[in-house]
N, C-alpha and C positions, 0 to 999 in steps of 0.2 A: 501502574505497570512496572513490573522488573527493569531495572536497567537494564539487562542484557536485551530484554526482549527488544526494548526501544531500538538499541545500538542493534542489532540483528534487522529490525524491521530500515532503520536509515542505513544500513551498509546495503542492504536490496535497493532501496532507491539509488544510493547511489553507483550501485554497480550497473542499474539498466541507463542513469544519466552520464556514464562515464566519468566521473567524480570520486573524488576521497570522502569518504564518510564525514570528515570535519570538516568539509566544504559546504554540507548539506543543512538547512537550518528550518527552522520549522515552518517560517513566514516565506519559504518557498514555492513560488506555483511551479505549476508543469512545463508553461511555458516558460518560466525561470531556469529550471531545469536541463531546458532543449529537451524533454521526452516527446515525441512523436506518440499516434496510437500504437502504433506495435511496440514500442518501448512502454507504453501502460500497460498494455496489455501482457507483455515477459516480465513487468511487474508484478500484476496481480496474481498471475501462475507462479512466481516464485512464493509469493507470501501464505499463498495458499497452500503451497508443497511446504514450504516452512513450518507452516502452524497448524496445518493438519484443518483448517476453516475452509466455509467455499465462501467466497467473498459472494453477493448481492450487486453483480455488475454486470452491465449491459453495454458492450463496446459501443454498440451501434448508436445509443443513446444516453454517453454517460451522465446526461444533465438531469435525467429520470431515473436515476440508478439511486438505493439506499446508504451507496457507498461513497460520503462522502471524500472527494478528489481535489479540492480546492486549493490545498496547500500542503507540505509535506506532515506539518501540524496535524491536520487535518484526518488524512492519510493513518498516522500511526495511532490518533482516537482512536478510526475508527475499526482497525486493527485489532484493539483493545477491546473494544464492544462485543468482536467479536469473538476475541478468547475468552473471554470470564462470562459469553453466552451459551447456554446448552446445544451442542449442534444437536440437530436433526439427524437421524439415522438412517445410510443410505440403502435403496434396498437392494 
């Protein structure tokens, strides 16, 4: 992944955890974070406005979701996965 992109995806986390970007580290969870669900959730709508992807997430059930959330690590994989994947085109 591009540097920017990485720096681009953890300045979104940490502008929904209220945090400076270099606060933000990869081995962070959500609950590390203090995100709440609507803070995941003005997450994933930003990264997805961001990178032009629709993320594979299920608020309701994020533990079943392909998008894995575990850590901020985590997070900007799977970010990644889905830039350099073909999207689907919407009709």
């Amino acid at each position: 992944m591009r540097p920017d992109m990485q720096d681009q995806i953890l300045s979104i986390i940490a502008r929904e955890a209220a945090m400076e970007p270099n606060e933000v580290r990869p081995d962070m969870t959500l609950e590390d974070l203090g995100l709440d669900s609507l803070g995941l959730v003005e997450m994933i709508f930003s990264i997805e406005e961001t990178f032009g992807v629709s993320v594979p997430f299920n608020a309701n059930e994020p533990s079943q979701s392909d998008f894995d959330i575990s850590s901020v690590g985590a997070i900007v994989r799977a970010v990644e996965r889905l830039i350099s994947s073909p999207q689907p085109e919407m009709a």
